[in-house]
PAZAPA-4460 file (N, C-alpha, C; in steps of 0.05 Angstrom, whole numbers, plus 32768, in hexadecimal, padded with zeros to 4 digits):
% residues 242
    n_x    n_y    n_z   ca_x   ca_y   ca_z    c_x    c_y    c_z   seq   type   mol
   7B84   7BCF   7E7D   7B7D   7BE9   7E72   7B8F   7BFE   7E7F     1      X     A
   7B9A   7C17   7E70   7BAD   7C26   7E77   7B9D   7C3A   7E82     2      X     A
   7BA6   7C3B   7E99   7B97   7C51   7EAC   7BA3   7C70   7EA6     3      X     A
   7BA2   7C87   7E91   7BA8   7C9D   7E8A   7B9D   7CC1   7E98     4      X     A
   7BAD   7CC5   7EAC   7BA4   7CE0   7EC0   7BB0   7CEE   7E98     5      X     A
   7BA0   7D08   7E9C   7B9B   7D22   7E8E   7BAE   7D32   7E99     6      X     A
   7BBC   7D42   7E8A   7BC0   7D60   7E91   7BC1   7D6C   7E7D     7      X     A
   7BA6   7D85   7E80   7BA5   7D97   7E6F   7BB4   7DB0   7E70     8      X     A
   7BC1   7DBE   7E5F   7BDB   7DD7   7E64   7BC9   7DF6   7E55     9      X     A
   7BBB   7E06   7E6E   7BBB   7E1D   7E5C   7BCE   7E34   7E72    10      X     A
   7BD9   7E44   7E61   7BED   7E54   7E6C   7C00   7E4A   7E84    11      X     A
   7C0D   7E37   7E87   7C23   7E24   7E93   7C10   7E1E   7EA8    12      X     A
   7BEB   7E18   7EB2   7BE6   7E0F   7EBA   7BD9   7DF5   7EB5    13      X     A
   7BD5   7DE9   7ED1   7BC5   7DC7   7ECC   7B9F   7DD3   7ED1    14      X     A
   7B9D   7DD2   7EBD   7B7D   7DDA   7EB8   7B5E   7DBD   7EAC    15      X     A
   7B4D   7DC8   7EB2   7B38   7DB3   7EA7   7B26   7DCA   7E9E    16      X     A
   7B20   7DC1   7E88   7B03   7DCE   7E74   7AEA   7DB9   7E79    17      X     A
   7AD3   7DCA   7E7D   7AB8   7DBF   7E73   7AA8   7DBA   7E56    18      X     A
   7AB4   7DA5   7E51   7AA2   7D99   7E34   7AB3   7DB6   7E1A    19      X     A
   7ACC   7DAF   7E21   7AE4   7DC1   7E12   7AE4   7DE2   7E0D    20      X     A
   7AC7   7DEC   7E17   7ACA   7E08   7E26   7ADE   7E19   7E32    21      X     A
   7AEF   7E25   7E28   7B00   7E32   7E2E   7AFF   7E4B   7E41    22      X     A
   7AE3   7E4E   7E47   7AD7   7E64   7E5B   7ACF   7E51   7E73    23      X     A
   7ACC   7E34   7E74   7ACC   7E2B   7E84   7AE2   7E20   7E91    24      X     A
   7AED   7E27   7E9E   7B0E   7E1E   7EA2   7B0C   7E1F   7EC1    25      X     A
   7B1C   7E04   7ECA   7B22   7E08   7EE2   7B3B   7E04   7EEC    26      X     A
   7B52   7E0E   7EF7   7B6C   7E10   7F00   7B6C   7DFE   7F16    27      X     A
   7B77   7DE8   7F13   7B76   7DCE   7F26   7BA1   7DD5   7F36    28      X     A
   7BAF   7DD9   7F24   7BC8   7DE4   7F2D   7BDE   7DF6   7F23    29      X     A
   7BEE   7DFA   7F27   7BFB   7E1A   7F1A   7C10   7E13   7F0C    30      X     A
   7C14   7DE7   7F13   7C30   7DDA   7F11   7C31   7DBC   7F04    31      X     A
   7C23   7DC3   7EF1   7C26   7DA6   7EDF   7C37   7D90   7ED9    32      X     A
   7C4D   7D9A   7EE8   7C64   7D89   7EEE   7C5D   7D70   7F04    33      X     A
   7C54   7D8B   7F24   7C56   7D80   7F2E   7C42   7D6B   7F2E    34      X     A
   7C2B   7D71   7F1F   7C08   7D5D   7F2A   7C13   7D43   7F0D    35      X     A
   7C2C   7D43   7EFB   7C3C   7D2A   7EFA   7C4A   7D11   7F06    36      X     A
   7C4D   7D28   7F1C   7C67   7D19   7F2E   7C4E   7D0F   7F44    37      X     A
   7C3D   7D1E   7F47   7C2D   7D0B   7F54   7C1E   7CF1   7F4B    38      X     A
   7C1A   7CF6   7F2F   7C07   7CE0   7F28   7C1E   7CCA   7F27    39      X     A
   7C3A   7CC9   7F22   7C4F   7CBB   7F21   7C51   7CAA   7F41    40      X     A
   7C4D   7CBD   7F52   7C58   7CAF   7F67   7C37   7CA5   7F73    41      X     A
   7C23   7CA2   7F5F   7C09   7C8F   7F6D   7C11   7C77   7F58    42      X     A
   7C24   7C6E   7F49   7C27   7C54   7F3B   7C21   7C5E   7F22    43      X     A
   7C1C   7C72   7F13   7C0F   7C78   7EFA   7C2B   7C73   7EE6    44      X     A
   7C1E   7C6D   7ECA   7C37   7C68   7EBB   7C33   7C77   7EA1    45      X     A
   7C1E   7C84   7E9A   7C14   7C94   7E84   7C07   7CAC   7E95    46      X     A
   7C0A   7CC4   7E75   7BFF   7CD8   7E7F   7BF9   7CE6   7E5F    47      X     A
   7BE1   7CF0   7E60   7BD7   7D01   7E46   7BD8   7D1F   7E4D    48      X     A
   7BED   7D29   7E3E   7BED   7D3F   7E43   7BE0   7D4E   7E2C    49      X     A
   7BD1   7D69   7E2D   7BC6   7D7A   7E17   7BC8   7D97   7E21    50      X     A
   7BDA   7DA0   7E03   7BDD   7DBC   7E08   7BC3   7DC7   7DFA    51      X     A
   7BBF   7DD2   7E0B   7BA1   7DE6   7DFF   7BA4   7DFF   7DF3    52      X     A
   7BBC   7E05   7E01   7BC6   7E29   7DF1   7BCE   7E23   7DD3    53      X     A
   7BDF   7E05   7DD9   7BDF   7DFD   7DBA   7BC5   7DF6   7DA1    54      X     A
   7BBB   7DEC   7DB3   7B9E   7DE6   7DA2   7B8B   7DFE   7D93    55      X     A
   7B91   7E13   7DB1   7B7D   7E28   7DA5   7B96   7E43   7D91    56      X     A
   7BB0   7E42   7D8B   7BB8   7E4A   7D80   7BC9   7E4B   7D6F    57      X     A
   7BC5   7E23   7D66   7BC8   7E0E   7D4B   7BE9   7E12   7D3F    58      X     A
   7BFB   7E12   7D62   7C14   7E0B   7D5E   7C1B   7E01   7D7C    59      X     A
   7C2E   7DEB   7D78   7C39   7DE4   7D97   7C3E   7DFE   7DAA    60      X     A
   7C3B   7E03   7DC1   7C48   7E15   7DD7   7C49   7E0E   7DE7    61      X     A
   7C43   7DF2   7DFA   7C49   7DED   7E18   7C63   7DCC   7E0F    62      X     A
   7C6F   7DD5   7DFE   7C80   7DBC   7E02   7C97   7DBD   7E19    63      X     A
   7C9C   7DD1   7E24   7CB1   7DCB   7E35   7CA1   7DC9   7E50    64      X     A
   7C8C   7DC8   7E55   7C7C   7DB4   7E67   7C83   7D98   7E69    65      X     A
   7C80   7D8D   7E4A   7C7C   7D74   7E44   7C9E   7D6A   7E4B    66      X     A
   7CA8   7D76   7E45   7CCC   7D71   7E3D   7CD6   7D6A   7E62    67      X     A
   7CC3   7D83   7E6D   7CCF   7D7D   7E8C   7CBD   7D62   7E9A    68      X     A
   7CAD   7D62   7E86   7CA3   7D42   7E9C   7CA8   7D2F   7E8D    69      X     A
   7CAE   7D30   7E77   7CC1   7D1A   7E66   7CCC   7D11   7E78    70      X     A
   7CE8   7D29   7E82   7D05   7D1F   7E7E   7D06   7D19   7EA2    71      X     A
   7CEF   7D2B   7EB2   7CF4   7D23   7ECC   7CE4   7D11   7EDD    72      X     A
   7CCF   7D07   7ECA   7CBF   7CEC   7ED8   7CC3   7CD2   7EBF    73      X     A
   7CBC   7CC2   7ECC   7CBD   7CA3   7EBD   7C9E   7CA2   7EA5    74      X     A
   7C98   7CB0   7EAC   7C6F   7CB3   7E9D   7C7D   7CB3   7E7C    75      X     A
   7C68   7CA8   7E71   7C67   7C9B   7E57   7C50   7CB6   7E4C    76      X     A
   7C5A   7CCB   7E41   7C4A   7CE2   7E38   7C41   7CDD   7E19    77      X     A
   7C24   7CDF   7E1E   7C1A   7CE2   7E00   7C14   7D09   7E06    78      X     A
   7C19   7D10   7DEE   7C15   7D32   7DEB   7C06   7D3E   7DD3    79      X     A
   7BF3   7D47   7DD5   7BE3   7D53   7DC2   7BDD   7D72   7DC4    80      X     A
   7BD0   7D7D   7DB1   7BC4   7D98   7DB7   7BDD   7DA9   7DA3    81      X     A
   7BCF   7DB7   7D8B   7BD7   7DC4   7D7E   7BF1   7DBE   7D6C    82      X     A
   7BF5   7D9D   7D67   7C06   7D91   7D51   7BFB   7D93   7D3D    83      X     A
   7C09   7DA4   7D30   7BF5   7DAC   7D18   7C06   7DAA   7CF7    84      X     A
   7C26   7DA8   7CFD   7C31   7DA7   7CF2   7C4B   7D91   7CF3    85      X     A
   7C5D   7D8A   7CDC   7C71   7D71   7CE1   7C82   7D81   7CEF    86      X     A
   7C8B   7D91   7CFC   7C93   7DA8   7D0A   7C8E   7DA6   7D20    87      X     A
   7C77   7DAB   7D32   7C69   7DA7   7D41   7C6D   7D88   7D57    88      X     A
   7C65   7D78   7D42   7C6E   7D5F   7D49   7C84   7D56   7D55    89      X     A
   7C9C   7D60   7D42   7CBA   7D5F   7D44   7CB7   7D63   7D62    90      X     A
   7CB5   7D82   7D6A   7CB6   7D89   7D7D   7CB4   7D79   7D94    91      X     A
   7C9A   7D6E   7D9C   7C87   7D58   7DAE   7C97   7D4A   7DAF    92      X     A
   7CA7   7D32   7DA1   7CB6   7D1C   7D99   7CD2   7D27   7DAC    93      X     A
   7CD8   7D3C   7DA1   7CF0   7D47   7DA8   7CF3   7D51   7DCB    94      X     A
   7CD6   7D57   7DD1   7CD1   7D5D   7DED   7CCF   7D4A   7DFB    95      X     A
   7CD0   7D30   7DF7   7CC9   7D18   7E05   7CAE   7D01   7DFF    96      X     A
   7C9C   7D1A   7DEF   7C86   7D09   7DF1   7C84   7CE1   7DE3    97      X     A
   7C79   7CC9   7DF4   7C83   7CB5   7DE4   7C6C   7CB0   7DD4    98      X     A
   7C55   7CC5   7DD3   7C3C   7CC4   7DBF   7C35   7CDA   7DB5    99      X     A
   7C27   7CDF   7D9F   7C1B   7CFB   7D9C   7C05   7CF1   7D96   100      X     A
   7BEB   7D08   7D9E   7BCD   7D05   7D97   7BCA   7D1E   7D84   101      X     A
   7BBD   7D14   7D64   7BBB   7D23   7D4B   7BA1   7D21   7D49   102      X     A
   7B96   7D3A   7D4A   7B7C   7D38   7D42   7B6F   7D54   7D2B   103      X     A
   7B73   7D63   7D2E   7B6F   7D75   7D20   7B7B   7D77   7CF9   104      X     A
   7B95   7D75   7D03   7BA0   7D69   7CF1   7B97   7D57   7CD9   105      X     A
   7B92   7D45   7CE5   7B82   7D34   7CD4   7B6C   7D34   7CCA   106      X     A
   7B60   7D47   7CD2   7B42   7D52   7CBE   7B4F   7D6B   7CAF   107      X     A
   7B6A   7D7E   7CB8   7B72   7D9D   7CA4   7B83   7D90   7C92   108      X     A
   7B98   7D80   7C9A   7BA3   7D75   7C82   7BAF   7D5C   7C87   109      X     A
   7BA0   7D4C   7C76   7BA2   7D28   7C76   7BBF   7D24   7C69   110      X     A
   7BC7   7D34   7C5D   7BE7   7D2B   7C50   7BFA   7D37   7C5E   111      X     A
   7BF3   7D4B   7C76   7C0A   7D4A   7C88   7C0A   7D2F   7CA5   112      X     A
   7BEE   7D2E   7CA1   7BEF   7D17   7CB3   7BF4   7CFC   7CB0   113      X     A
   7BF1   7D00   7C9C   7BF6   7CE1   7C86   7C15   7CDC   7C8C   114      X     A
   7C24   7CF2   7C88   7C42   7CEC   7C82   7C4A   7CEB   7CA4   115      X     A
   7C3D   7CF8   7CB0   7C42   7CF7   7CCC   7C45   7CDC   7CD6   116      X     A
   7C2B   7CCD   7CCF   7C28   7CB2   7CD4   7C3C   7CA1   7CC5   117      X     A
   7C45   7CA3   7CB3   7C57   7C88   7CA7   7C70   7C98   7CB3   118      X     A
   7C7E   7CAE   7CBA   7C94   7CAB   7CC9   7CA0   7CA2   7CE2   119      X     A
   7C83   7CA9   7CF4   7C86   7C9C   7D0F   7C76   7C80   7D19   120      X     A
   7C62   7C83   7D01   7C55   7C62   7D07   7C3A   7C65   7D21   121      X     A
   7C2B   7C49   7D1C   7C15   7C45   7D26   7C1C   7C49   7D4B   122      X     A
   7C35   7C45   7D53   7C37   7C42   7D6E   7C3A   7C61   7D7A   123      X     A
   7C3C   7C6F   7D63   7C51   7C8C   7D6B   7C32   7CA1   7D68   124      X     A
   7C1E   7C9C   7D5A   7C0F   7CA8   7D4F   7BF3   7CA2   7D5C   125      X     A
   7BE1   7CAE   7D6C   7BC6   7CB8   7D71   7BB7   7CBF   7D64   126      X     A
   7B9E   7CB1   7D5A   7B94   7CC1   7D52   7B7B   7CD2   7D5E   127      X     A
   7B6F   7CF1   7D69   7B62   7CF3   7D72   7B55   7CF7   7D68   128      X     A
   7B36   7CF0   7D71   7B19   7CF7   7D6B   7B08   7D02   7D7A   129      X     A
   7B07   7D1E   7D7A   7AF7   7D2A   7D8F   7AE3   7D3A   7D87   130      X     A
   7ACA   7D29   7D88   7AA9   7D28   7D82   7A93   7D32   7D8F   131      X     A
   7A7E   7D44   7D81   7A68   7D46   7D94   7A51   7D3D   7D7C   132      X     A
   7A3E   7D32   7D87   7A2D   7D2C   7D82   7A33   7D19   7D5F   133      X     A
   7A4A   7D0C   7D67   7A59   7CFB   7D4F   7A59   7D00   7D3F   134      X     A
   7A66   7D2A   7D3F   7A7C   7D34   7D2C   7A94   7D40   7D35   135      X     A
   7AAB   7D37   7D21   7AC7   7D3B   7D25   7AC1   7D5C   7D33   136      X     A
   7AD1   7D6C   7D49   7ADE   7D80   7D51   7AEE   7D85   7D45   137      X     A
   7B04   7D9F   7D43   7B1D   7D9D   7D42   7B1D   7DBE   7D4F   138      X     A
   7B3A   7DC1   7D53   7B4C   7DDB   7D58   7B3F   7DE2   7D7A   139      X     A
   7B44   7DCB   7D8B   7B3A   7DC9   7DA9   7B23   7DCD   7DAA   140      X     A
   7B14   7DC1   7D91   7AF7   7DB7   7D94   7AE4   7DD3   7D97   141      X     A
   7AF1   7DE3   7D82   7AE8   7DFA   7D77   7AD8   7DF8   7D5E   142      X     A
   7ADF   7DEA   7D4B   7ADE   7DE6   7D33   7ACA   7DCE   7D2B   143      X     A
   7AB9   7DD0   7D20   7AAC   7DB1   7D14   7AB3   7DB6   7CF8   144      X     A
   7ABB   7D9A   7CFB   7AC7   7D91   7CDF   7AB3   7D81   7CC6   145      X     A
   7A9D   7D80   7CD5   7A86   7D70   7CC5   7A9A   7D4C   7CC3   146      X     A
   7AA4   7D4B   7CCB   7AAF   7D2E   7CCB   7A9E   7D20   7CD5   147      X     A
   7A8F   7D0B   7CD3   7A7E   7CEE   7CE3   7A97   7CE3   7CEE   148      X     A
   7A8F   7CDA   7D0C   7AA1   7CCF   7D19   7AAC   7CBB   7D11   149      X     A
   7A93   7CA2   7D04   7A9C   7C95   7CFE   7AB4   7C88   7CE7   150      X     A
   7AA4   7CA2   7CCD   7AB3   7C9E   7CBB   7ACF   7CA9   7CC1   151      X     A
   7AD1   7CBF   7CCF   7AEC   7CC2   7CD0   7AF8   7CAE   7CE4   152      X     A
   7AF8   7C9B   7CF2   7B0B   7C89   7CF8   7B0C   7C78   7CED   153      X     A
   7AF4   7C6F   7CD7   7AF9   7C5A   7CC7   7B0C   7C65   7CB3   154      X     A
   7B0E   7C78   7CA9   7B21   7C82   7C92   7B40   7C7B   7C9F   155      X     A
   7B44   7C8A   7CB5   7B5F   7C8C   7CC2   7B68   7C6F   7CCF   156      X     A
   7B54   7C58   7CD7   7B59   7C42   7CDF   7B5F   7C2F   7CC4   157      X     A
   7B58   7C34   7CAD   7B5B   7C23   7C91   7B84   7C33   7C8E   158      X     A
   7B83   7C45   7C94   7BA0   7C46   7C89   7BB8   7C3F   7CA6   159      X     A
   7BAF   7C2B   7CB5   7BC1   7C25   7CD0   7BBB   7C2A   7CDE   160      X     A
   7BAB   7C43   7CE9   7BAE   7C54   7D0A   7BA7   7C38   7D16   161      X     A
   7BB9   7C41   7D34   7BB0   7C22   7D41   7BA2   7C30   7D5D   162      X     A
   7BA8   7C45   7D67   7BA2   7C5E   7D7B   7B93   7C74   7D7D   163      X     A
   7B81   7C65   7D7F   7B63   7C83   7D7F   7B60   7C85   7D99   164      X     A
   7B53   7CA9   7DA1   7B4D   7CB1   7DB4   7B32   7CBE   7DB2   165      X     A
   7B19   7CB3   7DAC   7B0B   7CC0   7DAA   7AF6   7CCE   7DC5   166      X     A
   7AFC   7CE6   7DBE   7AF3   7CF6   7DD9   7AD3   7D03   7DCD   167      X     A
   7AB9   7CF9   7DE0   7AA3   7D08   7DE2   7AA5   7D21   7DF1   168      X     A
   7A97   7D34   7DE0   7AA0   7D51   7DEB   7A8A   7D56   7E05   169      X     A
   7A7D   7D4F   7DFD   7A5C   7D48   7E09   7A65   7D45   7E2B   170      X     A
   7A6A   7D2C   7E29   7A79   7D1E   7E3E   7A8B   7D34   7E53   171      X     A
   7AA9   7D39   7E46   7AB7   7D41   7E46   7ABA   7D55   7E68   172      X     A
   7AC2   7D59   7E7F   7AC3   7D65   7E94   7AB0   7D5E   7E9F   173      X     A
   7A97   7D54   7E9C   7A81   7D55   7EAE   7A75   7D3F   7EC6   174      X     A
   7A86   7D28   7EC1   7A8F   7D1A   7ED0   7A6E   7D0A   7ED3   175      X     A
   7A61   7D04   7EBE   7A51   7CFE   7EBD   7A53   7CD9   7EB0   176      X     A
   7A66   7CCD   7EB4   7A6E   7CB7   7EA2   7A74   7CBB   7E86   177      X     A
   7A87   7CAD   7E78   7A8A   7CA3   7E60   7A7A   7C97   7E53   178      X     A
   7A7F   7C95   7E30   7A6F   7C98   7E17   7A7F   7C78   7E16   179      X     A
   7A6F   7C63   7E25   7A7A   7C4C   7E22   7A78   7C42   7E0D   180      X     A
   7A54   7C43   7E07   7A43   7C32   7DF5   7A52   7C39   7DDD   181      X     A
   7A5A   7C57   7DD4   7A68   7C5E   7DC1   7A80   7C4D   7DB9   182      X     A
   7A89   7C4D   7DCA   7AA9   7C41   7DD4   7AA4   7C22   7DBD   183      X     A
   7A91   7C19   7DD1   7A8A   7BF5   7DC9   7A7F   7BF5   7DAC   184      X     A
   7A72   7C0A   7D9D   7A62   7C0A   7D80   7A87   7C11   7D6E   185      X     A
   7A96   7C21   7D75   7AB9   7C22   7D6B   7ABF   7C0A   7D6B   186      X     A
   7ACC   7BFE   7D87   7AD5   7BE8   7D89   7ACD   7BCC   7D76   187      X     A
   7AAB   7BD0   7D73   7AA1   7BBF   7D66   7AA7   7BC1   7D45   188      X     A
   7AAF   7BD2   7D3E   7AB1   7BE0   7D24   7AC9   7BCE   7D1A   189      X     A
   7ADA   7BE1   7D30   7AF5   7BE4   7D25   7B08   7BCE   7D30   190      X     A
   7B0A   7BB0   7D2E   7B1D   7BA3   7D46   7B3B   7BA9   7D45   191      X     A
   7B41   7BA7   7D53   7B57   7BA3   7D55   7B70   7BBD   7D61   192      X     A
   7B5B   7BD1   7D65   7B68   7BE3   7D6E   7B6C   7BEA   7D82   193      X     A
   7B72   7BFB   7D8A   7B7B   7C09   7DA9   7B71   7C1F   7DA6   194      X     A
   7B52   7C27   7DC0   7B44   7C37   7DC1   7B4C   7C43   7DD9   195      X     A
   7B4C   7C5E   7DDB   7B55   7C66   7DF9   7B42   7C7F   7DFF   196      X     A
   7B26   7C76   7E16   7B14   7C7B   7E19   7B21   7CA1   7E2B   197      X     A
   7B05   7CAF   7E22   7B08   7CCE   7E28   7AF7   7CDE   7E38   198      X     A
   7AEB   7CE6   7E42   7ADF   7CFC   7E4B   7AC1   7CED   7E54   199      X     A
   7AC0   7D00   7E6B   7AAC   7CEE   7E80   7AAE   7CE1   7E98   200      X     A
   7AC0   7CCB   7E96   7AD0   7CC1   7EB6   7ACA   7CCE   7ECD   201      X     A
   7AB6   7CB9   7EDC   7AB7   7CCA   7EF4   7ABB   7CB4   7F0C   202      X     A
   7AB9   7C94   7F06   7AC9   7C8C   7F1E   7AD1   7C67   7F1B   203      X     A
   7AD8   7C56   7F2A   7AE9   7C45   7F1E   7ACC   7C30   7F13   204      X     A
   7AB8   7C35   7F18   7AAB   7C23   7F04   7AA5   7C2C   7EE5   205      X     A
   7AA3   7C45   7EE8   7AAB   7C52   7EC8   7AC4   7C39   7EBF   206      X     A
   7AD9   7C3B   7EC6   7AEA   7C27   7EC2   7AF0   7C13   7EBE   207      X     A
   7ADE   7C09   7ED3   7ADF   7BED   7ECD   7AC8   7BE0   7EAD   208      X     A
   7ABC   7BF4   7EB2   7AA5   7BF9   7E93   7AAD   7BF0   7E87   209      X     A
   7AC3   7C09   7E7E   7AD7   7C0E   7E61   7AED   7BF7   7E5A   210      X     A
   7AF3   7BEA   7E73   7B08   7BD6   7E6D   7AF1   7BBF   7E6E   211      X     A
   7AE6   7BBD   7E74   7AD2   7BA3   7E6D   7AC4   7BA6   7E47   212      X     A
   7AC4   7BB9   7E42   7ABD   7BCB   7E2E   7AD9   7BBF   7E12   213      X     A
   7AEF   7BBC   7E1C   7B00   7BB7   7E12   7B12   7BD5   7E04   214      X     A
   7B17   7BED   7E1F   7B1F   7C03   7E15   7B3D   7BF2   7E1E   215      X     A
   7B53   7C07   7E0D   7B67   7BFB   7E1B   7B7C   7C0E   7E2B   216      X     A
   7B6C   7C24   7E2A   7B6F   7C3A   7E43   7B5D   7C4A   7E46   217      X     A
   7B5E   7C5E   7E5A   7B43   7C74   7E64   7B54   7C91   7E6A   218      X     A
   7B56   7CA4   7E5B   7B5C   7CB6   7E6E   7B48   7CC2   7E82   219      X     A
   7B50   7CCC   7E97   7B4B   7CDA   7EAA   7B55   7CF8   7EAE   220      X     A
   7B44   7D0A   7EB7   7B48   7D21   7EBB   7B3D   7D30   7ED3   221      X     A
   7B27   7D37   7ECB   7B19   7D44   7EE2   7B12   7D31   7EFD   222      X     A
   7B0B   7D26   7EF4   7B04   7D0A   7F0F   7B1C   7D06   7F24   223      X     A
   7B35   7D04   7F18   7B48   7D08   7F2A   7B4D   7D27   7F3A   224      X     A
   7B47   7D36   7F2D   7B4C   7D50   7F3B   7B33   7D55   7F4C   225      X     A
   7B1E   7D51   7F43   7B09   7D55   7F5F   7AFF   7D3D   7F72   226      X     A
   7B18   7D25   7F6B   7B16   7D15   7F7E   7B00   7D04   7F88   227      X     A
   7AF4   7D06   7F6F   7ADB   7CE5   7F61   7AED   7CCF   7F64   228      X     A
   7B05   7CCC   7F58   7B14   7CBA   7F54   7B34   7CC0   7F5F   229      X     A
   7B33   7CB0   7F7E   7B4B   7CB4   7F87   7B68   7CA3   7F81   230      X     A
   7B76   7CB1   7F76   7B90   7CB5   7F6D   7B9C   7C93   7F86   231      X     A
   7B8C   7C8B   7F94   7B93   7C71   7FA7   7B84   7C5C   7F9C   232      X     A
   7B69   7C61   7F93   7B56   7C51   7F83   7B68   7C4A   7F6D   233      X     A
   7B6B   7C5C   7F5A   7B75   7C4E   7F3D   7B93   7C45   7F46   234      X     A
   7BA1   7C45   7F60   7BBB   7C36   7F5A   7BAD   7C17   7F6C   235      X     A
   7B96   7C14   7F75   7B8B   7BF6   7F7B   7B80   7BE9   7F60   236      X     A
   7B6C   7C03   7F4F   7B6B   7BF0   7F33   7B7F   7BEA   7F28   237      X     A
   7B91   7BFF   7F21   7BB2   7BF1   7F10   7BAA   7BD7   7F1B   238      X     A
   7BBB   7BD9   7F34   7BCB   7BBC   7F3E   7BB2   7BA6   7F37   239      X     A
   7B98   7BA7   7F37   7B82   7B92   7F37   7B7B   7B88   7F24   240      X     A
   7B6E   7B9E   7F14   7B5D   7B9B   7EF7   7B6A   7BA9   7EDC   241      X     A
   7B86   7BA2   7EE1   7B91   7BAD   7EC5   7BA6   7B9E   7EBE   242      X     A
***
């Protein structure tokens, strides 16, 4: 299972939200670069990055974040948060990112996302799902879309997606564990995919859950920054249980 540290970007900082509250914000560093280069040099090989300025103002703006940890660490960046357009995208792609996470998108307009998907393909393409009470969010989980969780990944999983991220909002900062059971009723649904578990994580048996669970990654966020889950711990799971 791919062990995935978070960085969230509001105003060129590394921030964490509570349950996607934007009044709840906490400023973990001033240098999102550098809390890369650290997770790089604990063995890490992925990193989810999300611009939030983008999210909440439904156009890319922190890509030359992304571009500088592209081009100056080895990390394998998936980048989301306010792709909202084939534009947009370009951008991400062009900044380094080797994934994008689409979520909004795909509930405002299915034929820009549609075309998105057949040019860069199931490997290039995320799809996110970020849910409360198992209905679609959108526009940084401002927005309910009246989407059912389920139906909407079954719609988007019948035309390829191979990469869902479905994030419980519920969950989400409170470091209260992950929406496993959720996780395993998907998995059960849908085979064959690549689920990459979200919000909640708070320490390596959460982990070991989710990969027993059959996630085939977990991001992490908050847990690493308030140091539930030390940045020495997940480079002994890497090397063990992954």
């Amino acid at each position: 299972m791919r062990i995935i540290p978070a960085i969230d970007i509001i105003e060129g900082k590394c921030v964490r939200l509570s349950q996607g509250n934007y009044n709840k914000k906490t400023i973990y560093s001033a240098n999102p670069f550098e809390m890369a280069q650290r997770f790089e040099d604990h063995g890490i090989d992925f990193l989810h990055l999300v611009d939030l300025d983008g999210a909440k103002s439904s156009k890319i703006i922190n890509y030359k974040i992304l571009e500088q940890i592209a081009l100056k660490t080895a990390l394998k960046v998936d980048f989301g948060g306010g792709l909202k357009s084939i534009e947009d995208v370009k951008v991400a792609f062009e900044s380094g990112a080797s994934q994008v996470t689409l979520g909004s998108i795909a509930v405002s307009d299915p034929e820009i996302f549609n075309g998105l998907f057949e040019k860069y393909g199931s490997d290039k393409i995320i799809l996110g799902a970020d849910f409360l009470d198992n209905k679609i969010k959108t526009n940084g989980w401002l927005n309910d879309s009246g989407n059912d969780l389920m139906d909407f990944l079954e719609f988007h999983i019948s035309i390829g997606i191979k990469y869902v991220i479905p994030t419980d909002i519920s969950k989400d900062g409170m470091l209260k564990g992950p929406s496993t059971e959720i996780y395993k009723d998907i998995l059960k649904s849908f085979k064959g995919i690549s689920l990459i578990a979200s919000g909640g994580i708070s320490s390596i048996k959460d982990l070991e859950d989710l990969k027993e669970a059959g996630c085939e990654g977990a991001i992490l966020g908050k847990a690493i920054y308030e140091n539930k889950i030390e940045l020495k711990s997940l480079m002994n799971f890497i090397e063990t249980k992954c």
